[in-house]
Residue frames relative to the residue before (quaternion, step in Angstrom):
aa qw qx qy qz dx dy dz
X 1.0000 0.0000 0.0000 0.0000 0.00 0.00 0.00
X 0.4761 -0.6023 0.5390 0.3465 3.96 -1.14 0.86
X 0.1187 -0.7437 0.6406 0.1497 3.19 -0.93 0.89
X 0.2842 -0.6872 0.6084 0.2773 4.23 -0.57 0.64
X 0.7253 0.3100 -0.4921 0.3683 3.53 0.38 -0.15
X 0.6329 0.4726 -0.4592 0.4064 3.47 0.43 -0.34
X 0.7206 0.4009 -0.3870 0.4125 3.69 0.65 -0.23
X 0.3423 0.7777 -0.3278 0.4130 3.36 1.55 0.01
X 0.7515 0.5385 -0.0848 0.3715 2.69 0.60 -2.07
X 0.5093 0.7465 -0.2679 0.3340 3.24 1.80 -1.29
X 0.8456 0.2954 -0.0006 0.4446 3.10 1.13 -1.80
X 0.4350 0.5378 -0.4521 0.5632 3.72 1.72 0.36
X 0.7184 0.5254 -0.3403 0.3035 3.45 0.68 -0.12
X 0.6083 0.5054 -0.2409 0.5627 3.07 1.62 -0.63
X 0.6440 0.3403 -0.3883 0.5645 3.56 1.16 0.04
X 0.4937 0.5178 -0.4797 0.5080 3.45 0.42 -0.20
X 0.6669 0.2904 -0.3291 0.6022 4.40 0.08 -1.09
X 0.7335 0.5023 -0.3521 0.2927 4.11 0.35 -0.24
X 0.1486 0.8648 -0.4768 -0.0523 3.42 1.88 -0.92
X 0.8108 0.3887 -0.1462 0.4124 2.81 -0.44 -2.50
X 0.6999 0.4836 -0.3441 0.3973 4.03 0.10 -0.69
X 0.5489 0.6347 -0.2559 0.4801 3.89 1.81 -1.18
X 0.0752 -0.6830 0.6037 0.4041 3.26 1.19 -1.52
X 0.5536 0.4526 -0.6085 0.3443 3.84 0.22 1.26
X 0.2957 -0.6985 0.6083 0.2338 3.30 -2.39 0.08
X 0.4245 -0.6260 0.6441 0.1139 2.76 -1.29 1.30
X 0.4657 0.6008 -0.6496 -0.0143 3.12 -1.82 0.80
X 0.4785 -0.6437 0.5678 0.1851 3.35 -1.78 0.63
X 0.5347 -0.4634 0.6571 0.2599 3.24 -1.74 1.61
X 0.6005 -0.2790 0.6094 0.4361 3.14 -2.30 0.42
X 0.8096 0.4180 -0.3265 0.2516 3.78 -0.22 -0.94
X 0.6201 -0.6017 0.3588 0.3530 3.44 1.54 0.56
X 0.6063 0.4997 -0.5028 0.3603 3.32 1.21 0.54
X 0.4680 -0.6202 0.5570 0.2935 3.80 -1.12 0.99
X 0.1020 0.7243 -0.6739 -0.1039 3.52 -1.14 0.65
X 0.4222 -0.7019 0.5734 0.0126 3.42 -1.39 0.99
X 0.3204 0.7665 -0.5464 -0.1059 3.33 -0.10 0.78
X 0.4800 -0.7159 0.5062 0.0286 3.53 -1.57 0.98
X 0.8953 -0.2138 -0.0675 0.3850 3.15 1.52 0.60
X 0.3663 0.7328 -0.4348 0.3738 3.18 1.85 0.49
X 0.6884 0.4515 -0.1101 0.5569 3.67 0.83 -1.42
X 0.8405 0.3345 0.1011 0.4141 3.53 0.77 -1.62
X 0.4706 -0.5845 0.5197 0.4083 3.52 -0.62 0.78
X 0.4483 -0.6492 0.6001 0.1323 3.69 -0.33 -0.46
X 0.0199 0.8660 -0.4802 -0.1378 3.60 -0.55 -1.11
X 0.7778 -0.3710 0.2983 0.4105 3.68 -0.91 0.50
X 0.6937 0.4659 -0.1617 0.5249 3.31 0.90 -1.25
X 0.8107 0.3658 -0.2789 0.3622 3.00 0.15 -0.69
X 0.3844 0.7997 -0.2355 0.3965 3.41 1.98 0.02
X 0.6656 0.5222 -0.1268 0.5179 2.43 1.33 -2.17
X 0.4768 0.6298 -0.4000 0.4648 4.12 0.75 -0.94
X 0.8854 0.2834 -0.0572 0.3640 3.05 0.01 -1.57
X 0.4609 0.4289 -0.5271 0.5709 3.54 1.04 0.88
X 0.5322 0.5646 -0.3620 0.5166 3.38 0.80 -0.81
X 0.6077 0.5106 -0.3399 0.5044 3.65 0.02 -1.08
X 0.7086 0.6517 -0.0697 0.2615 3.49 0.08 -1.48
X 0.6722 0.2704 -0.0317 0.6885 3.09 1.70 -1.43
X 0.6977 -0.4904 0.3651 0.3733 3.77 0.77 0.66
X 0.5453 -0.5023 0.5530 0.3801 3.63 0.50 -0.43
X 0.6558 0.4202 -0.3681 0.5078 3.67 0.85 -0.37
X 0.8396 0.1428 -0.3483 0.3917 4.06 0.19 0.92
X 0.4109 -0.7235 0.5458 0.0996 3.66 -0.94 1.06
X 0.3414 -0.7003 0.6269 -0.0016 3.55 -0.77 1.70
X 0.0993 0.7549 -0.6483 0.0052 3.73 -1.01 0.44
X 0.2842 -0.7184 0.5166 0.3691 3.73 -0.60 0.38
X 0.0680 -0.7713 0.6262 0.0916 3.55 -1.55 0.30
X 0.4905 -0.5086 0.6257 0.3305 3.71 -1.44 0.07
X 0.2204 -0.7055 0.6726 -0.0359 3.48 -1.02 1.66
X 0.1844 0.7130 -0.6439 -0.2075 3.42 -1.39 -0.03
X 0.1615 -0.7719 0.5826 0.1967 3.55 -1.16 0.73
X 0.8219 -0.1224 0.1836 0.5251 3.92 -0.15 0.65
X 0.6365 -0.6053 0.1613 0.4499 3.27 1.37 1.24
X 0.1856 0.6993 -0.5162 0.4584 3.38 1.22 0.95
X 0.0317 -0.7201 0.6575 0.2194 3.96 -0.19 -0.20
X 0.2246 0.7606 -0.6060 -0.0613 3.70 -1.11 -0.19
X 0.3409 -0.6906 0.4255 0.4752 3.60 -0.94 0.53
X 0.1543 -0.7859 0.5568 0.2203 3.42 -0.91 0.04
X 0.3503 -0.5290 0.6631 0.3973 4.24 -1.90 -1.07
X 0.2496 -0.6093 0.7451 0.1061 2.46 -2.01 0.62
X 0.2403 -0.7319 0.6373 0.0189 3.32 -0.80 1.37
X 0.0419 0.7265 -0.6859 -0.0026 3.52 -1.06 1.17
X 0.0818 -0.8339 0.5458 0.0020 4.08 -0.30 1.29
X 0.3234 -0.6996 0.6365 0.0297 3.20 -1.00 0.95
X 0.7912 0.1038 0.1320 0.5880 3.88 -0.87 0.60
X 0.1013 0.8937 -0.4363 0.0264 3.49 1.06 1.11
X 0.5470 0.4718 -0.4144 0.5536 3.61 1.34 -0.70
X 0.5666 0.3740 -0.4784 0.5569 4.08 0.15 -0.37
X 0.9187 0.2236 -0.2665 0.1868 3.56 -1.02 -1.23
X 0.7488 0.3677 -0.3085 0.4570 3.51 1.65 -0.22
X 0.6776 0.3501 -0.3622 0.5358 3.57 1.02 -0.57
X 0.6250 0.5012 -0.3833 0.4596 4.46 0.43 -0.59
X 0.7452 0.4083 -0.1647 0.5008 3.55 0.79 -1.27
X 0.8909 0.1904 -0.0952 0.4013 3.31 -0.84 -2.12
X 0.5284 0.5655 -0.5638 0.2882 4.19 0.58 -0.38
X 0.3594 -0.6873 0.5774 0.2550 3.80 -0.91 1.05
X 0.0089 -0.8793 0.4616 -0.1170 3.52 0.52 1.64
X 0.6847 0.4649 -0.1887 0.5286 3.59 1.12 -1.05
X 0.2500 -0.5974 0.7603 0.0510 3.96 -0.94 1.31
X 0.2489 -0.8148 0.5222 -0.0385 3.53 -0.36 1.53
X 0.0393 -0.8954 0.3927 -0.2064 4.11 0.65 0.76
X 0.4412 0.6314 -0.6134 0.1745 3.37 -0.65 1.48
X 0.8551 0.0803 0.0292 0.5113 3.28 -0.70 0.55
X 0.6503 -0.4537 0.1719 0.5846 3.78 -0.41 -0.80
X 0.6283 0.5578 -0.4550 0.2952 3.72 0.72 1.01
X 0.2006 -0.8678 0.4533 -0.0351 3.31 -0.51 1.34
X 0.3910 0.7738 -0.4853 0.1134 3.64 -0.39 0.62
X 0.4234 -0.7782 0.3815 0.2638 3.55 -1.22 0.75
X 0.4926 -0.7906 0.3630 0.0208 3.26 -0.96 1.65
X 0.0293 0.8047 -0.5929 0.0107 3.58 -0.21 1.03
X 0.3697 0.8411 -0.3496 0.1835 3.66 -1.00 -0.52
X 0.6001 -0.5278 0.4583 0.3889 3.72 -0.82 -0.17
X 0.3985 0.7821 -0.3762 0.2965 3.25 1.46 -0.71
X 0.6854 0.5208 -0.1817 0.4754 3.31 0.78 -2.12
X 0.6483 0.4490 -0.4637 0.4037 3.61 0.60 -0.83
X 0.6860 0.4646 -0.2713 0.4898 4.00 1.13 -0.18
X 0.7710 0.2888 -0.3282 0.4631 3.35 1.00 0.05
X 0.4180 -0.8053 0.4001 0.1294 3.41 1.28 0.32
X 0.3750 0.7280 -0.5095 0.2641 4.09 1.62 -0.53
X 0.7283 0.5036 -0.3753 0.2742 3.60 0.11 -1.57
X 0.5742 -0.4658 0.5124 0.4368 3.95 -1.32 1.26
X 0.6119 0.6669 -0.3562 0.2321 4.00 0.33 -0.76
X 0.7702 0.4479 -0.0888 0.4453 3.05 1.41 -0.88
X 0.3282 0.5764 -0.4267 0.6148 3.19 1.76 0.86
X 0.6553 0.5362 -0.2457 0.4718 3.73 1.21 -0.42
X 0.6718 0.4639 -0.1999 0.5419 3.46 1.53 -1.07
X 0.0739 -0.6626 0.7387 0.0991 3.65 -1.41 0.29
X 0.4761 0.5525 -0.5601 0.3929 2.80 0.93 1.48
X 0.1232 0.7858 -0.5995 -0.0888 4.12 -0.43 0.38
X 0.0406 -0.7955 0.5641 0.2173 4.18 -0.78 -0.25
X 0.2309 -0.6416 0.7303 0.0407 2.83 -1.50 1.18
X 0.3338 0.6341 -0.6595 0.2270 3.03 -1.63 1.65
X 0.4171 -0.6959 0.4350 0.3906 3.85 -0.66 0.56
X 0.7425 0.3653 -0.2989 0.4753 3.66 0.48 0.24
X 0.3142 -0.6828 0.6594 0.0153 3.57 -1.18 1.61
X 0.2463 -0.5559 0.7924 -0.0498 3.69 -1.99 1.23
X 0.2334 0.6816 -0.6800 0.1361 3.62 -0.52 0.42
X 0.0968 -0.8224 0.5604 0.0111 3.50 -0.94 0.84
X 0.1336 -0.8057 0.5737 0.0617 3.82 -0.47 0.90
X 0.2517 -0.4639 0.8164 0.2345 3.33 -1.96 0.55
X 0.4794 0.5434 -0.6722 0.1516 3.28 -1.70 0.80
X 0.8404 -0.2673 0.4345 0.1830 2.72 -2.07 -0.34
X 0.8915 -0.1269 0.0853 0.4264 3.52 0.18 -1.25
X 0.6255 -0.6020 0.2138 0.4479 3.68 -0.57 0.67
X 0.5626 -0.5957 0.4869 0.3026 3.48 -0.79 0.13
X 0.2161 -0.6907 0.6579 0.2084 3.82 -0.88 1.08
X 0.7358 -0.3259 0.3889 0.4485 3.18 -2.06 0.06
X 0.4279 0.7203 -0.4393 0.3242 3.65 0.65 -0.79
X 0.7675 0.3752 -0.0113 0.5197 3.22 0.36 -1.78
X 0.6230 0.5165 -0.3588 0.4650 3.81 0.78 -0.37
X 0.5786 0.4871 -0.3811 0.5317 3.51 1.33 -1.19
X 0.8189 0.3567 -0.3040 0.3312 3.49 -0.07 -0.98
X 0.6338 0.4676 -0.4257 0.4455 3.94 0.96 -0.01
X 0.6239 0.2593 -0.3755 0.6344 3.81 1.43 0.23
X 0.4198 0.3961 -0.6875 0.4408 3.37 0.09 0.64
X 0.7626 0.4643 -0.3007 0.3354 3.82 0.11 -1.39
X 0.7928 0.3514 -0.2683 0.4195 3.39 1.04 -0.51
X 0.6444 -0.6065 0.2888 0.3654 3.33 1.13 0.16
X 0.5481 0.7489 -0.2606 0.2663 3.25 1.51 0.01
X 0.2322 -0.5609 0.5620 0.5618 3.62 -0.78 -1.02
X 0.6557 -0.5266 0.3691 0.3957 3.42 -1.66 0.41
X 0.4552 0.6591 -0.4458 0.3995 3.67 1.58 -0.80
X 0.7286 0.5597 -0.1621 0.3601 3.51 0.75 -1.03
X 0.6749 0.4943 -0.2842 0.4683 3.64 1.37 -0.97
X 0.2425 -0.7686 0.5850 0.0910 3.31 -1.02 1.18
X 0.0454 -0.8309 0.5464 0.0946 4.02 -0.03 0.61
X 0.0065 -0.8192 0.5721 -0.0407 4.01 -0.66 0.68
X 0.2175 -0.8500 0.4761 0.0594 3.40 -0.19 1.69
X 0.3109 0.6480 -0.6934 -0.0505 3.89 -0.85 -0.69
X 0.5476 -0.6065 0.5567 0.1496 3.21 -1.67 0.66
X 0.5161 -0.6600 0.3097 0.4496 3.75 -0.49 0.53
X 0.4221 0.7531 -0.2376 0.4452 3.31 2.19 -0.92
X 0.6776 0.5504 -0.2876 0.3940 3.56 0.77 -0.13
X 0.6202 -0.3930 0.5038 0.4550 3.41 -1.93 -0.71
X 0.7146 0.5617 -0.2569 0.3284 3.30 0.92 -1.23
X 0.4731 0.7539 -0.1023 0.4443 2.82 1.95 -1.27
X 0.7838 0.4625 -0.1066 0.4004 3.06 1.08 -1.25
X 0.6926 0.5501 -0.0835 0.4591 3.11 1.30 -1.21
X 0.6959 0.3780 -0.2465 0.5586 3.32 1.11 -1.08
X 0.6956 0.4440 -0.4177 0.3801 3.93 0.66 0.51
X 0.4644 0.6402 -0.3922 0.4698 3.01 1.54 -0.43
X 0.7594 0.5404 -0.1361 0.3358 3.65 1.21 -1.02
X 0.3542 0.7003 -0.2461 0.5688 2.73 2.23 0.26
X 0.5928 0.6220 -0.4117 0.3036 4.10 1.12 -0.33
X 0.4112 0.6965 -0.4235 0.4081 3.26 1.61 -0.07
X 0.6798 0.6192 -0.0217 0.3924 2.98 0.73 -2.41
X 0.7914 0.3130 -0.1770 0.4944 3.73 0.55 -0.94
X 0.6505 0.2519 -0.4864 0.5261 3.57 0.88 0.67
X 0.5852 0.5412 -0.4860 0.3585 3.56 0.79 0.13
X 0.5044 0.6661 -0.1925 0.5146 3.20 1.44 -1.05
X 0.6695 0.3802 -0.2863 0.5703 4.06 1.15 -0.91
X 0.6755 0.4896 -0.4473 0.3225 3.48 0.92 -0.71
X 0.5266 0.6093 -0.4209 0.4174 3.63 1.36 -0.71
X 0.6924 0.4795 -0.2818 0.4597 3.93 0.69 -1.13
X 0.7859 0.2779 -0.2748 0.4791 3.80 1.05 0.31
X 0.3086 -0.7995 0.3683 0.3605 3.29 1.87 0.79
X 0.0288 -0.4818 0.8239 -0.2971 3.32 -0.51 1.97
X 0.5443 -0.4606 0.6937 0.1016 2.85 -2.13 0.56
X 0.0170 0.8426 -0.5224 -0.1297 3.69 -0.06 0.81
X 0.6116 0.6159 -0.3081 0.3894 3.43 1.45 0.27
X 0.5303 0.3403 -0.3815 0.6763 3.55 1.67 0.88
X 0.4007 0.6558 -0.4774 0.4261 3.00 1.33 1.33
X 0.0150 -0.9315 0.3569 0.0691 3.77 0.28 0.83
X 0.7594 -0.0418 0.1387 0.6343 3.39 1.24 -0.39
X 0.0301 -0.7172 0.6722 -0.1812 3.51 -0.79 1.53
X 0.2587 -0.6995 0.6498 -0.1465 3.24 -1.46 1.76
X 0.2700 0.7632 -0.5869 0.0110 3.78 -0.61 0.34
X 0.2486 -0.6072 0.7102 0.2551 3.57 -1.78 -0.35
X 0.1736 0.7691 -0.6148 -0.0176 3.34 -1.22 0.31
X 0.4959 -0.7169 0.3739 0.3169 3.97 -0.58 0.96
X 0.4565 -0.6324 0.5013 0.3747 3.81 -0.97 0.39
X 0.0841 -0.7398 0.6295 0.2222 3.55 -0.90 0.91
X 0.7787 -0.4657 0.3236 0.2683 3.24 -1.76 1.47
X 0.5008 -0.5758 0.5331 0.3652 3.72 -0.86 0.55
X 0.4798 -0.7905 0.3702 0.0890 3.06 -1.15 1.09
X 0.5576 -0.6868 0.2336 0.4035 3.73 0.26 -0.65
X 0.6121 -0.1356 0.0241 0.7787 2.66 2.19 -0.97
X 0.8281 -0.3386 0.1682 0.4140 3.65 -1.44 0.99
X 0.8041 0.4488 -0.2137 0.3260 3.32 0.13 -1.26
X 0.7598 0.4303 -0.2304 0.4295 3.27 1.32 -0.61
X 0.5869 0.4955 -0.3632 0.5273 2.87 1.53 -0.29
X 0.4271 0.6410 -0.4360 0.4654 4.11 1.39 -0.01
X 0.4153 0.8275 -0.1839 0.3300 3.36 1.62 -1.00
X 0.7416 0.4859 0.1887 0.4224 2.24 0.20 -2.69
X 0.8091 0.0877 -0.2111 0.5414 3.87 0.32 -0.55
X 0.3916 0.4377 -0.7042 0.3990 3.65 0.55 0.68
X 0.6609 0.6915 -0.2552 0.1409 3.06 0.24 -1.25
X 0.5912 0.5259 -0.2592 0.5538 2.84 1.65 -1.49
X 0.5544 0.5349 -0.3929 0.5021 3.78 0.61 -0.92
X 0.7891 0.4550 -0.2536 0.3257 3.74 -0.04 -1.75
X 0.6987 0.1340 -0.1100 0.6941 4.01 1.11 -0.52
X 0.6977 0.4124 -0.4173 0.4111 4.00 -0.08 0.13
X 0.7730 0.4705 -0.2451 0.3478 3.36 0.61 -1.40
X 0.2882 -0.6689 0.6808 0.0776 3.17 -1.46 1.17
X 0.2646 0.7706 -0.5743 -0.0795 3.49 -1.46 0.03
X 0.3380 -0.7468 0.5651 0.0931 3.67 -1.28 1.16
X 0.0145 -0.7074 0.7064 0.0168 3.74 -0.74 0.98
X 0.2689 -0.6481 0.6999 0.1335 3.23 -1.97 0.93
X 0.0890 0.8579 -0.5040 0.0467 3.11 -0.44 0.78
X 0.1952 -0.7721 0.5997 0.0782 3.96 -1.12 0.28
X 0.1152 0.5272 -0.6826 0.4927 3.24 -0.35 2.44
X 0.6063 -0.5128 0.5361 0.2864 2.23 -2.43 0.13
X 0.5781 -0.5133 0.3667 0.5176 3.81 -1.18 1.19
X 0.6528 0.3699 -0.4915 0.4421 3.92 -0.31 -0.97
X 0.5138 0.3299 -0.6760 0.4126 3.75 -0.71 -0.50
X 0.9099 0.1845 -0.3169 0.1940 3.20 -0.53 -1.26
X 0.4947 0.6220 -0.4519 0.4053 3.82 1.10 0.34
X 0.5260 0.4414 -0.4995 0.5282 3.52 1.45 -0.42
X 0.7996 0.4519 -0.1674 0.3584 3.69 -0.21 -0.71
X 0.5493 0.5575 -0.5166 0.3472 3.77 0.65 -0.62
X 0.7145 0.4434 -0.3994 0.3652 3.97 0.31 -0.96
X 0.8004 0.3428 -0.2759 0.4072 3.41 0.68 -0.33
X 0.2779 0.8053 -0.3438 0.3950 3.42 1.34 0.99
X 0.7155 0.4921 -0.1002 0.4856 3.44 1.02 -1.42
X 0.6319 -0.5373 0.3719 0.4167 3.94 -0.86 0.69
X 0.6789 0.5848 -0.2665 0.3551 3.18 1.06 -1.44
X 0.5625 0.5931 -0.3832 0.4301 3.92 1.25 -0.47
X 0.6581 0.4729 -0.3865 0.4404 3.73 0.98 0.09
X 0.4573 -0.4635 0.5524 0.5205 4.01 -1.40 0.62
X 0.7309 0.4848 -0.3746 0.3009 3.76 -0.41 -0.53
X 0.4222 0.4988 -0.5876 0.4772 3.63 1.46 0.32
X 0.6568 0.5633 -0.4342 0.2504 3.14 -1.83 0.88
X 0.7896 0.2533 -0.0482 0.5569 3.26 1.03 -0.88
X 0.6093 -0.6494 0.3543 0.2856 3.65 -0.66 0.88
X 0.3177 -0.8038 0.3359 0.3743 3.79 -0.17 0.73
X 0.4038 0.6439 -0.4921 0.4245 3.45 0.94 -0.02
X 0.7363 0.3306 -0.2462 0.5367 3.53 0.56 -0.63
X 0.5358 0.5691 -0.3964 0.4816 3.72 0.84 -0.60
X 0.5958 0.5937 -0.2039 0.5010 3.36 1.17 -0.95
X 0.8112 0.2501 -0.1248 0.5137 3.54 0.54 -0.68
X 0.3171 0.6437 -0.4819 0.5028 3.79 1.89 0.32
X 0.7895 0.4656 -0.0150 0.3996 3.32 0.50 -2.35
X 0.3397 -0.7415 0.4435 0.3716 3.67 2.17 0.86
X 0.7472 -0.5104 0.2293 0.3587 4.17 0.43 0.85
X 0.3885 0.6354 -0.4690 0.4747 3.76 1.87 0.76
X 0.3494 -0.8204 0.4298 0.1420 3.19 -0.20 1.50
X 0.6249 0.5717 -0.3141 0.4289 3.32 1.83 -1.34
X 0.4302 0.6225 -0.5157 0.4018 4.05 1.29 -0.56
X 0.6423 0.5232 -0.4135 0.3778 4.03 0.42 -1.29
X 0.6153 -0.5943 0.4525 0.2518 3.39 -1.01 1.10
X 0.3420 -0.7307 0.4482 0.3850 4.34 -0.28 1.01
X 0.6328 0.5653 -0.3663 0.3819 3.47 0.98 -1.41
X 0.5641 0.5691 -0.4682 0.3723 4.05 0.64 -0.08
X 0.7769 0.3412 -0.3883 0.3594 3.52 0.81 -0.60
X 0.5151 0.6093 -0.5700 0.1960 3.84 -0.86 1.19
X 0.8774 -0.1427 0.1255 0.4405 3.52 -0.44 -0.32
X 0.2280 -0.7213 0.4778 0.4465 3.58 -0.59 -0.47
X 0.6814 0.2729 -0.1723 0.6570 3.74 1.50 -0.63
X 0.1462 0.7905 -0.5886 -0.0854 3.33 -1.37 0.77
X 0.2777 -0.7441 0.5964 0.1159 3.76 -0.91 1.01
X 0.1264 0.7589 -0.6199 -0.1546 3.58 -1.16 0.53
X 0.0489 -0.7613 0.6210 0.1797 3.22 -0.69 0.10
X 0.3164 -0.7623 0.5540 0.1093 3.21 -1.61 1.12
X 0.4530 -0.7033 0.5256 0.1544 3.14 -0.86 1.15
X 0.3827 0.6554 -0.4580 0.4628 4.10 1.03 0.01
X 0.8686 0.1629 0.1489 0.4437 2.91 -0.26 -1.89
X 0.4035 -0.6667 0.5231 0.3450 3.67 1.04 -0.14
X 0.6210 0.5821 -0.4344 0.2948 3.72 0.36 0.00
X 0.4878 -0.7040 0.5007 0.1254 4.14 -1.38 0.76
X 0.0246 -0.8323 0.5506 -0.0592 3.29 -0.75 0.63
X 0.1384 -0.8228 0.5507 0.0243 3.74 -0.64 1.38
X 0.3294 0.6334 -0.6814 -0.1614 3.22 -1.53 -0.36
X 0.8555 0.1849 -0.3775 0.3022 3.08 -1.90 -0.02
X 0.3393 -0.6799 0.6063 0.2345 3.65 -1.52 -0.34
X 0.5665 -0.5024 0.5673 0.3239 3.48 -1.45 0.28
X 0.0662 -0.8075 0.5849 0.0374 3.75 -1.06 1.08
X 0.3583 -0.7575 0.5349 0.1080 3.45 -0.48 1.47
X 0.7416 0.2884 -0.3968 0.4576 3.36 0.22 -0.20
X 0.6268 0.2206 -0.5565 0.4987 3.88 0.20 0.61
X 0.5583 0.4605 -0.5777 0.3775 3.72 0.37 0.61
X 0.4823 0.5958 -0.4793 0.4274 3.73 1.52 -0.34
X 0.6157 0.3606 -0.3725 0.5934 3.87 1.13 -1.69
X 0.7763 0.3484 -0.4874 0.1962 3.13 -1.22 -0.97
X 0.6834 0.4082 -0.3287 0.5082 4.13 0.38 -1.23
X 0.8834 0.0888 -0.0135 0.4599 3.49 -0.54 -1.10
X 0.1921 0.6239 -0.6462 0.3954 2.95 0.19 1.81
């Protein structure tokens, strides 16, 4: 069986022996837990972004950067190539786990989850992993204490020697990069909210531009939905019957939600800062392509809209 944390682990090591070149810092809790940070303390860096989307997606998908244009907009952008998409984006890279001790708070993505199994989501998966070593990656604010290290290897099953924790703020490069790498994830993630089968899902390809470092967290939360909600493309191969996917393609794309249109930073401050008020069906791509391996036949909907990538980024 693929374990994601052990192939995780594969690639936290090679940033860990890279740090000083990554622009991250490594250190270890008395309790032997390794913590990684990716941009609270430390600039971070593109690269080390790219790792940590990797990380994120189990080892089982491969991030490259590229040159986007959207209606003569340039931006740089990722390519996301995902193996075993219902394992490496919904079990692994979906930021599924609200992470909660005391007064530290941060949202948990990672292979980890595929070892603790808590999230309602995973009554959906028939995916679980068994391995003695945990990858959990967070978006927040402040580093994690031993506190919190005991209590994510308690949940996975681990020792703390074993738990690998990698932070970056959304405020960052890493920050940036490793959501952009999410354009896979957030239309698989839409197909689950319109009960698609993501397991005649076989292989999922996207692009999605880098949105600009923000100033502070929230806007930059803003800033890389966005990039996802009007930039992001994504292509799934899949093997079903054509109708499943004619019921569902139109309501696949960002644009199928009332809340397409309007930058989420402001959506955010419409919905007085209740994230759950923001319509769910808004968060996935803006273009999606499937193609069915049955019948050989393609299916599109929505499109990519430069000019809210003009408001929302370089505003």
């Amino acid at each position: 069986m693929i374990s994601v944390n052990e192939r995780a682990e594969e690639i936290v090591r090679r940033m860990i022996a890279d740090a000083e070149a990554l622009g991250l810092a490594v250190t270890r809790l008395p309790n032997g837990a390794t913590i990684v940070d990716a941009g609270m303390n430390v600039p971070g860096s593109l690269e080390a972004g790219r790792l940590f989307a990797e990380v994120c997606l189990g080892g089982l998908g491969e991030i490259h950067f590229c040159a986007l244009d959207f209606d003569g907009l340039g931006l740089p952008g990722v390519t996301v190539a995902v193996s075993h998409p219902s394992v490496a984006c919904m079990a692994a890279q979906y930021a599924g786990w609200a992470v909660k001790k005391g007064k530290f708070f941060a949202m948990g993505s990672g292979p980890a989850r595929a070892l603790y199994g808590g999230e309602p989501l995973f009554e959906r998966l028939k995916y679980r992993d068994r391995a003695d070593v945990a990858v959990l990656t967070l978006e927040g604010r402040c580093l994690p204490p031993e506190e919190v290290a005991e209590k994510v290897a308690e949940k996975c099953g681990v020792a703390p020697d074993r738990l690998y924790l990698l932070i970056a703020p959304t405020a960052s490069l890493v920050g940036s990069v490793q959501v952009a790498a999410r354009v896979v994830e957030t239309g698989l993630h839409k197909m689950l909210e319109v009960e698609f089968d993501i397991d005649t899902v076989l292989a999922g390809f996207g692009t999605c531009p880098l949105a600009p470092i923000a100033e502070d967290d929230l806007r930059a939360i803003g800033r890389t939905n966005d990039a996802v909600l009007y930039g992001g493309r994504a292509w799934y191969t899949v093997q079903t019957d054509d109708a499943r996917i004619e019921e569902v393609i139109g309501h696949l794309p960002s644009s199928a939600s009332r809340d397409y249109g309007t930058p989420f930073y402001e959506l955010f401050l419409r919905y007085n800062g209740d994230f759950y008020q923001i319509d769910p069906l808004l968060f996935s791509p803006a273009e999606i392509v499937i193609n069915n391996l049955t019948t050989g036949r393609t299916f599109h909907a929505g499109q990519v809209n430069g000019e809210m990538l003009r408001r929302a980024l370089l505003a």
